[in-house]
Every structure is written in structure tokens, then in C-alpha cells.
C-alpha positions in Angstrom: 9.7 -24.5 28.2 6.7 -22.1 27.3 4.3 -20.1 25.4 2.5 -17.2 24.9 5.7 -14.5 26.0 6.1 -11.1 24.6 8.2 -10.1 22.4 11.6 -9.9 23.4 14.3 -7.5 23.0 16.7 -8.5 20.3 19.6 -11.2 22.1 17.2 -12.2 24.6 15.7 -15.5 23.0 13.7 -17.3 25.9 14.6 -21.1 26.3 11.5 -23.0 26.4 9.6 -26.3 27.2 9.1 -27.2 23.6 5.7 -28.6 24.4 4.6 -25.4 25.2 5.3 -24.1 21.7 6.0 -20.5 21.3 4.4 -18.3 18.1 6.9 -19.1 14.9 7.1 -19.7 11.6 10.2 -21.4 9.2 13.1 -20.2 8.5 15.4 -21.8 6.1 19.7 -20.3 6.0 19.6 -22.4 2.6 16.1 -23.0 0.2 17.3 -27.2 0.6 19.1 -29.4 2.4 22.4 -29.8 1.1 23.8 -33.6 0.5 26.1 -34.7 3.5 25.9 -31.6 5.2 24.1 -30.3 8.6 20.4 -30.6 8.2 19.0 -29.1 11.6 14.9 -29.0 12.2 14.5 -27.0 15.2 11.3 -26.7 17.8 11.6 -23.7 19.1 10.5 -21.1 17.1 11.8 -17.9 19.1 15.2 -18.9 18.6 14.4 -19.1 14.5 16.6 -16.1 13.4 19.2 -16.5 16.0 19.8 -20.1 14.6 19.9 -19.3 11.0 22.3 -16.6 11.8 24.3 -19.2 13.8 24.2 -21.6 11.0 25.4 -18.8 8.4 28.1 -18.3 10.9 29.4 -22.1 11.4 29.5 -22.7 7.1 31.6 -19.5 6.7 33.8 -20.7 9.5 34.0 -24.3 8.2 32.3 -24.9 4.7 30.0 -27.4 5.7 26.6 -26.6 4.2 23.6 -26.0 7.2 20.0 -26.2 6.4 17.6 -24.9 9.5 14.1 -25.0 9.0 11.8 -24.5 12.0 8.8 -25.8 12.8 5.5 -23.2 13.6 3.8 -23.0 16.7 1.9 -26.5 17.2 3.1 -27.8 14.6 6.6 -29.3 15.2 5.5 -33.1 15.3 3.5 -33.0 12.2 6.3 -31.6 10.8 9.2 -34.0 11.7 7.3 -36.8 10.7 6.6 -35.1 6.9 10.6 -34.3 6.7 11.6 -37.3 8.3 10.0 -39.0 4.9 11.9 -36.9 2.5 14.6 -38.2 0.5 16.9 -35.2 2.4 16.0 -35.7 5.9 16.9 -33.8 8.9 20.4 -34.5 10.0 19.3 -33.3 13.4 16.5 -33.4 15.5 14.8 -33.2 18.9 12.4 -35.1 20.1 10.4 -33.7 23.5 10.8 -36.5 26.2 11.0 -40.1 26.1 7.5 -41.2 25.0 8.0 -38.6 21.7 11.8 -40.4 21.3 9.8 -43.9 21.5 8.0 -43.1 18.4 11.0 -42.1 16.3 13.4 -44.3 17.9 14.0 -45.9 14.8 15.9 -42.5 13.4 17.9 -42.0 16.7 21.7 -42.9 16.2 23.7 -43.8 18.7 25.5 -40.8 20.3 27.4 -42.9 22.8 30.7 -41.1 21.0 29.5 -37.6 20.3 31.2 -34.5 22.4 27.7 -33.2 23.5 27.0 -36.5 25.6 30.4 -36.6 26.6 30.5 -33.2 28.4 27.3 -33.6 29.8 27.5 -32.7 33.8 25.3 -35.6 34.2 25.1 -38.2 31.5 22.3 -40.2 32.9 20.0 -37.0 31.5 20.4 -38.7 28.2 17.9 -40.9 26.3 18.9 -44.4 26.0 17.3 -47.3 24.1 15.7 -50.2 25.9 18.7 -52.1 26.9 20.5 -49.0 27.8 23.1 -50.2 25.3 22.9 -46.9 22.9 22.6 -43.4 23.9 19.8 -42.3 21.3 19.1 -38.9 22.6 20.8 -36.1 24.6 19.4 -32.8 26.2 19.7 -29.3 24.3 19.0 -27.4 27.7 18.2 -27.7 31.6 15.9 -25.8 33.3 13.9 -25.2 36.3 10.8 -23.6 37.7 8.6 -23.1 40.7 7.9 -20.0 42.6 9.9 -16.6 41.8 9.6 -14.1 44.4 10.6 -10.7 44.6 13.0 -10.0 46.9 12.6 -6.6 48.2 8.4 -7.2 48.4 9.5 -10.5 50.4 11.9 -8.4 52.6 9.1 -5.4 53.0 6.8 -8.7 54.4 9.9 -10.3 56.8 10.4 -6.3 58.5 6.8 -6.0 59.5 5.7 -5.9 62.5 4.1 -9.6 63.8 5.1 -11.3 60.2 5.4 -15.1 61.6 8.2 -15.6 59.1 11.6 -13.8 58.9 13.5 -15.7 56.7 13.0 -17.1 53.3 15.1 -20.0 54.6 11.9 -20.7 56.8 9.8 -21.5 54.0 10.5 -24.8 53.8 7.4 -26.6 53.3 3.9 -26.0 52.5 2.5 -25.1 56.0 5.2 -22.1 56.1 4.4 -20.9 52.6 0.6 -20.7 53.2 1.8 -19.0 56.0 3.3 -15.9 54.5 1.1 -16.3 51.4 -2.3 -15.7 54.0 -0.3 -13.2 55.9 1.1 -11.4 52.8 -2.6 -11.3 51.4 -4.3 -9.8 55.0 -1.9 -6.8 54.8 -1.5 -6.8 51.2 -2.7 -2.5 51.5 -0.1 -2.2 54.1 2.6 -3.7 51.9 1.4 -2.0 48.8 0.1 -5.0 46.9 -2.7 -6.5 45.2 -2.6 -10.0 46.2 1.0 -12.6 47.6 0.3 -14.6 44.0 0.6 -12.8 40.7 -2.9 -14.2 37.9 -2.6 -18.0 37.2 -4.9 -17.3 34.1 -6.7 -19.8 32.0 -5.6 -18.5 28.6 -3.9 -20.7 26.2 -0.4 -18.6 26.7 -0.6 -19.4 30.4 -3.3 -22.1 31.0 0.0 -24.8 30.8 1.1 -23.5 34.3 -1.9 -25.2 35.6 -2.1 -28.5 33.6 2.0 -29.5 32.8 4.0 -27.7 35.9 1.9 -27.8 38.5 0.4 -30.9 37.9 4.0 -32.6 37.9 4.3 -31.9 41.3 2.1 -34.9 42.3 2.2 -36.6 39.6 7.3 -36.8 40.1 6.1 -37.5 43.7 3.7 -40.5 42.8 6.2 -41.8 40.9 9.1 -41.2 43.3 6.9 -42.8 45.6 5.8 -45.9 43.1 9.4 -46.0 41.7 7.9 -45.5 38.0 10.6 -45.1 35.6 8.2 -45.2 32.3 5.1 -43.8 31.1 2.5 -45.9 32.8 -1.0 -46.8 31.5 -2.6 -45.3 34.8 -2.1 -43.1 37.9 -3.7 -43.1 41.1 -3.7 -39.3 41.5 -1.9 -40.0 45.1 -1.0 -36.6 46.2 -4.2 -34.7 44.9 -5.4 -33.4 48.2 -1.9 -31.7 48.4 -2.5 -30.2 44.8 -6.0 -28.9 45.5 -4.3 -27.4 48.9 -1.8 -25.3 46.6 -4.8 -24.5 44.2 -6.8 -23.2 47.0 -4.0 -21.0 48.2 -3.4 -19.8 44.7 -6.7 -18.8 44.3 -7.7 -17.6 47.9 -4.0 -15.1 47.6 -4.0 -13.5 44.3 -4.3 -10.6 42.5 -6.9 -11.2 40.7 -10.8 -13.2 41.9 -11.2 -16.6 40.9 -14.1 -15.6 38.8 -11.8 -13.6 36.2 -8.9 -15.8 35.9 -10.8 -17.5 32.6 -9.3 -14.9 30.5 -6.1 -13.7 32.4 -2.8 -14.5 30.1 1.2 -14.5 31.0 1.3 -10.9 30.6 -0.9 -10.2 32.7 0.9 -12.5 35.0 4.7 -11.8 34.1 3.1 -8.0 35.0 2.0 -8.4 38.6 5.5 -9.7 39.2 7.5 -6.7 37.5 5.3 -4.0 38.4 5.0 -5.0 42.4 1.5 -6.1 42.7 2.2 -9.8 43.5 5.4 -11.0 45.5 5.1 -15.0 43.5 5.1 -15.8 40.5 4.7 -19.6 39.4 7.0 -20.1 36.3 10.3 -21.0 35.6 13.9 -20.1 34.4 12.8 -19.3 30.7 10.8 -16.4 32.2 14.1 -14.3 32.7 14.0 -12.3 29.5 10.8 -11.3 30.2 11.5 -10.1 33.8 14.7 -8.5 32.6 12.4 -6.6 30.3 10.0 -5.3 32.8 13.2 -4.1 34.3 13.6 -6.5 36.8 17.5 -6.9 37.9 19.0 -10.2 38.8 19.4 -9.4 42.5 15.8 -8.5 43.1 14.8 -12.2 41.7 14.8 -15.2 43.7 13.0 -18.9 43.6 11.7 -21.6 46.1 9.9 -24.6 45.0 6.2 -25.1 45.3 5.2 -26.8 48.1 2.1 -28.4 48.5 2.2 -30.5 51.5 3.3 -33.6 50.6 5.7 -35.6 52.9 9.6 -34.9 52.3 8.9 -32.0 50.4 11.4 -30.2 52.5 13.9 -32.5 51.2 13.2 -32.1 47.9 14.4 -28.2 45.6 12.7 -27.2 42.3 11.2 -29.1 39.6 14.6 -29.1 37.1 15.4 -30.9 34.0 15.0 -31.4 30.1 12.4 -31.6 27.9 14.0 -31.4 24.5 16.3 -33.8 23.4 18.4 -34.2 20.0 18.6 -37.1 17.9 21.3 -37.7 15.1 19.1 -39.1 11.8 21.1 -42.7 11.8 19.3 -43.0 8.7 20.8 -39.7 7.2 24.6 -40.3 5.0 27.4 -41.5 7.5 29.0 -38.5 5.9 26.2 -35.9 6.9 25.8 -38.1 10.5 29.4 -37.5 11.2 28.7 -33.3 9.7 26.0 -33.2 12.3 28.3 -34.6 14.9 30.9 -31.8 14.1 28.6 -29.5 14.3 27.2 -30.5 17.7 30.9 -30.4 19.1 31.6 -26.9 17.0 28.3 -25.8 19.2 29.5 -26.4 22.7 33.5 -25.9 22.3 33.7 -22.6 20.2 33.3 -19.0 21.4 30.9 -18.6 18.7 28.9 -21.4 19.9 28.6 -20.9 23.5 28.8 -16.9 23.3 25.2 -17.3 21.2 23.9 -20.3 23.0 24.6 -18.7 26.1 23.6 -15.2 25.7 22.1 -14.5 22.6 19.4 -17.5 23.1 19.8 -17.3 26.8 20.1 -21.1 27.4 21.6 -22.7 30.3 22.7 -26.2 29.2 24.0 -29.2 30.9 27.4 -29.6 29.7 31.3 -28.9 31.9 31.9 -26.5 29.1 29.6 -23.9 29.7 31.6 -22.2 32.5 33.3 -18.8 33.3 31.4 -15.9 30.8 29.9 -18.7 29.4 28.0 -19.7 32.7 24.4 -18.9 33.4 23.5 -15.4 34.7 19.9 -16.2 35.5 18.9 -15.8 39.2 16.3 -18.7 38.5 18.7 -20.8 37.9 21.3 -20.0 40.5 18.2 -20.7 43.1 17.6 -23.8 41.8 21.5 -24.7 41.8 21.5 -23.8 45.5 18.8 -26.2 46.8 20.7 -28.8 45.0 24.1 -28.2 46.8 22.4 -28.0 49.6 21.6 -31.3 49.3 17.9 -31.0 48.2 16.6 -33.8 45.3 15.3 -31.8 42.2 11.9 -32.7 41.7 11.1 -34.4 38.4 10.3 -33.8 35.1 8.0 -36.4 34.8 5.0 -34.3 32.7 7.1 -35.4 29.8 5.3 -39.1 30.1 2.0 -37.1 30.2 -0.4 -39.2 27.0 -1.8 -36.2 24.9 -2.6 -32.5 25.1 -5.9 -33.9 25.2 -4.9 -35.3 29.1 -3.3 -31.6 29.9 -6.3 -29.5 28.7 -8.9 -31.8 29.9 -7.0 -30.6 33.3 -7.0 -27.1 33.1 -10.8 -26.6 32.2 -11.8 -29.3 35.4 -10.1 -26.5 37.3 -11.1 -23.6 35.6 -14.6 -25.1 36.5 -13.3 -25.6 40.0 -12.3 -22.2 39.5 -15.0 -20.6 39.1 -17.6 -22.6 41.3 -19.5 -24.0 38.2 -17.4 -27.9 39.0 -16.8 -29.9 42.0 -12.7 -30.8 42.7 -14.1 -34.5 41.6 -13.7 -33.8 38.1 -10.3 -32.7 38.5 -9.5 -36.2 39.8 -11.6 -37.7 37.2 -9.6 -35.9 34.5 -6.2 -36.7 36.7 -6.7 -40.3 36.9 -9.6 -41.6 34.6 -8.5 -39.5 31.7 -5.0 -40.5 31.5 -6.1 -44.2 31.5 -8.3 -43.1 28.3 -5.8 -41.2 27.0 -2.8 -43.9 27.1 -5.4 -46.3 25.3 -6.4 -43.5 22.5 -2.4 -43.3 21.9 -1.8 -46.9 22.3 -4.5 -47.7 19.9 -3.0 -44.7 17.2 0.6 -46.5 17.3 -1.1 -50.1 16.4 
């Protein structure tokens, strides 16, 4: 879910929250879309070569024409809505959440009987229409985030002498992660680090930490709390003394001062972790690759949630789910919709497949047939899976009902301001709650 990573080692494509667009350009396996067969347009451009290869693979194996053209940085819904009005349309899409799937719902076939909705662990993950008679969208991939740790850096802080906490089973809540995080950050020479948190930078590759995943956290528990189900046209900004709390304590423990965060990015970040100045590191399950490249090993990796001291947070794990969805073009040839269908089965069933959509592009996906050597390796992952049979709730997605980019960056500079001393924690809860109202209106008034 992400942008702004390194470059990766060829086979280790980073799944990412496609509103956090990675650097890409498009890539076509065939100059046109080929009548009645598999027209894919894909939003996520670091997996561009690998699917083209992929779609090479699946016509030799079958003889069904693919097209794959993918979208560049930024510009992904610009560009569905320019193919989507071409006479040879995408077969395939995604869509990125519910509010983006409301626009184009009039595209979205049913996938009620496609295999990809059928072997999903959890079929209420899918997009449905209003009456919740059609299933018009289903996720590509799950995954989590909240705070990676290192585990022998934790360990080094559990052994010494008068550490109040032994156990990362004992952080449970906010009060006990402040409580290694300040105790961490007083004997940060002693441990051999710079600060307990790793940079949370304002640059563009990194600034999304700050206003998409952390900002979920009180926005899933406000509507937990509210039982919203739907993007609303307002929030109350409920639990923002529990987000400036975490803010603080990101700021106050770091590696880095406050006063040069402005131009800190997700290497610099992603390099605190792998290098041993910082013990957390705020991202998610995509980050893997990049770990694994700073030569990180999947048993010196763990992940709590972030806690920011809101009430039954101890009952709740990480923040895990989907923000990219595909869509079947019910406007496309029944004959290229039942291609695409194929396909989609072809994807999740066959060794070639799940071998590449596995390793090769490192996803972790939601459906039963992604087991055994086709399961996910990624410690991230496996941390959130335990706080969920453990009985923990996941916290919510619910950034994907956020009303523009314009809401999200309005965000980060109110606390890059905050940041820095130059604006009062006032304007973040002006750009929380007033902004969103103005933003819902600026969208509702562009759909009229």
C-alpha cells in the first residue's frame, strides 16, 4: 500500500496501498487490446514487468490473448476513466475502496460466481452493490501495518537492568508502549541507538504514514464507536487527544529532532530500522522487501499495533485489510467477461499463478488456496495473523472512505506545522474534522 521505496531486487515486487502510488510507467504484453480476450489495467506500477511477463506466460499456456497496460504513478484514475471510454475497454480493473467502486459502479459485473470470490477466506471483504444483491468487487491482496520492531534491539531493552517491561506481550496498550518507548529513548547510548522510533518524515514518499495510517487509527475507532459503515459527510475527530498522544511520543522518541523531519523520506526511515538506530518502525507488511534488502532476516522482524490510548485498544490487533479491489467490465463482450473470469481462476489455482503472485510480487492474498509454499513468509504478516487468533479485532481500513488527497495532505502539513512549533494542534483538528466536511461537499458537488 505505498510509495516512495527503493528499488528492489529483481522477484521482490512490494505489494502496495494503491493510493499510495509507487513510481511507474505503462507497459503493454500486446500494442492493443485484443477482441474477447483478457484486457487487464493494473495500479500498481512496481509489479508492471512482473505482470506482463505473467500475462506472456498465461496466452502461451492457453491462447487467450492478454493486454496489460499500467497506469503511472498518480495517474491511475485519470487513466481508467480515459480507457474505460474506449471502444476496447479494460476487461479488468481495480478500483481502490468503496467510494472509488461508487463512481464506476456502473462497469462492475457481478462476480457472485467467479472462483476468486469463491475462495475468499472471508467473503464479506468483497464489494457489494447497494442491496448487497451483486458482488461487484473482490480484493487483489490483504495487508497489515502498525509498528515493526526489531527483535534483538527489543530483547537488548527487556535484559537491562530496571527496564519496567520484559515482555513484548506486555505491551499491550498505549501506557505500556510509551513506557518502553521513553525508557528506550533515556538509555538509547547504553543500547546503542539513536532514538526508540526510526524518522516519520514529511516527504511525499513517506508523508502518507502520517495522514492515511495513522490517521485511521481514530478515525476505524470513531466509526467502530458510531457504527459507520459508509463514507460519511462529517467526523467528529473523537479520539484526537489519543492521536496527538502517539504524535507526541513519536516526535519526543526518535531518531531524528522534530525540526528536521520536513525533509526526512522512507529511506531514511526503512534505514534506521535495518541499520539499528531505531527499535520501531511505523509501516506495514509491503515494507518486507525493503527490510529483506537491508538484510534484515524474517526472525529478527516482529509487529504490534499502534496504540494510542483509546479505550479497548487492548482488544483490538493491527490495522489489516484491502485497498484494491477488482472489477469485471460488465460492459466488456460476455466472451472477454467470461476470458477475464478464466483468467482470474487461472491466477489463484495454477502453480504459475500463485508461485508469481506469491513470491515473485510478494503478495499475501485472501483466498484458501494460497497455502503450503504458497503461504506468506512475511514476519509482518504472521504478527498480525497472531493477534487475530488470539482473539484480537483487526482494526479497520476505514482511510479508504477518506474525500480527497486534498483531506490527507491538508493533514500532514497541520502536523508538520505542529511539528515544528510554527502551528497550534488546533489546526490539526480543523483539518481532521472541518476539512473533511469541505472536502465531501467539493466531491459531492464534482459527481452532480
Amino acid at each position: 500500500m505505498k510509495k516512495g521505496y527503493s528499488i528492489l531486487a529483481a522477484g521482490l515486487a512490494l505489494a502496495m496501498c494503491a493510493s499510495m502510488g509507487a513510481c511507474g510507467s505503462s507497459s503493454k504484453s500486446s500494442d492493443t487490446a485484443a477482441a474477447d480476450g483478457v484486457y487487464y489495467l493494473n495500479n500498481k506500477p512496481e509489479i508492471a514487468s512482473s505482470m506482463k511477463e505473467l500475462g506472456e506466460e498465461y496466452t502461451k499456456q492457453t491462447g487467450v490473448p492478454f493486454t496489460v497496460q499500467t497506469a503511472a504513478s498518480g495517474t491511475y484514475a485519470q487513466t481508467l476513466k480515459s480507457e474505460l471510454a474506449k471502444s476496447a475497454p479494460p476487461t479488468l480493473f481495480m478500483v481502490e475502496g468503496p467510494v472509488m467502486l461508487n463512481r464506476w459502479k456502473d462497469y462492475a459485473g457481478n462476480m457472485s460466481d467467479t472462483e476468486v470470490y469463491k475462495q475468499l477466506k472471508d467473503q464479506t471483504a468483497a464489494l457489494k452493490s447497494a442491496d448487497g444483491s451483486q458482488v461487484l468487487s473482490v480484493p487483489v491482496v490483504t495487508e497489515t501495518y502498525g509498528l515493526i520492531y526489531r527483535k534483538d534491539l527489543l530483547k537488548k531493552y527487556f535484559d537491562m537492568p530496571g527496564a519496567s517491561i520484559k515482555s513484548v506481550k506486555d505491551i499491550k496498550d498505549y501506557k505500556s508502549l510509551k513506557t518502553v518507548a521513553d525508557e528506550i529513548q533515556a538509555n538509547k547510548d547504553k543500547l546503542g541507538v539513536k532514538g526508540a522510533f526510526t524518522s516519520m518524515g514529511f516527504d511525499p514518499s513517506t508523508s502518507w504514514r502520517w495522514n492515511t495510517h495513522l490517521m485511521n487509527i481514530p478515525l476505524a475507532y470513531e466509526f467502530e464507536k458510531d457504527h459507520i459503515t459508509s463514507q460519511p459527510a462529517t467526523v467528529k475527530g473523537t479520539y484526537l487527544p489519543q492521536l496527538k498522544q502517539i504524535t507526541d511520543l513519536y516526535l519526543k522518541d526518535s531518531t531524528t529532532p522534530a525540526s528536521e523531519l520536513s525533509g526526512k523520506n522512507m529511506n531514511d526511515a526503512t534505514d534506521d530500522l535495518t541499520s539499528g538506530q531505531a527499535v520501531f518502525f511505523q509501516n506495514g507488511s509491503w515494507s518486507w522487501p525493503d527490510l529483506v534488502q537491508g538484510g534484515m532476516k524474517a526472525d529478527q522482524i516482529g509487529a504490534i499495533p499502534i496504540y494510542t490510548g483509546i479505550d479497548g485498544e487492548s482488544d483490538h490487533g493491527m490495522a489489516t485489510g484491502s485497498e484494491t479491489f477488482w472489477c469485471i467490465n460488465k460492459k466488456a463482450s460476455p466472451k472477454a467477461q467470461k476470458a477475464t473470469k478464466d483468467f482470474l481462476k487461472w491466477l489463484i489455482t495454477s502453480d504459475t499463478g500463485r508461485k508469481t503472485w506469491s513470491k515473485t510480487m510478494g503478495f499475501t492474498t485472501q483466498f484458501k488456496t494460497f497455502t503450503g509454499k504458497y503461504a506468506s513468509d512475511n514476519p509482518i504478516m504472521q504478527s498480525s495473523e497472531a493477534y487475530t487468533k488470539a482473539g484480537k479485532k483487526n482494526v479497520a481500513w476505514d482511510f479508504v472512505y477518506n474525500p480527497s488527497d486534498q483531506w490527507k495532505n491538508n493533514l500532514s502539513d497541520a502536523i508538520l506545522e505542529y511539528a515544528q512549533g510554527t502551528g497550534s494542534w488546533d489546526k490539526v483538528k480543523t483539518a481532521f474534522v472541518d476539512k473533511w466536511a469541505t472536502e465531501y461537499q467539493v466531491a459531492a458537488g464534482a459527481k452532480s
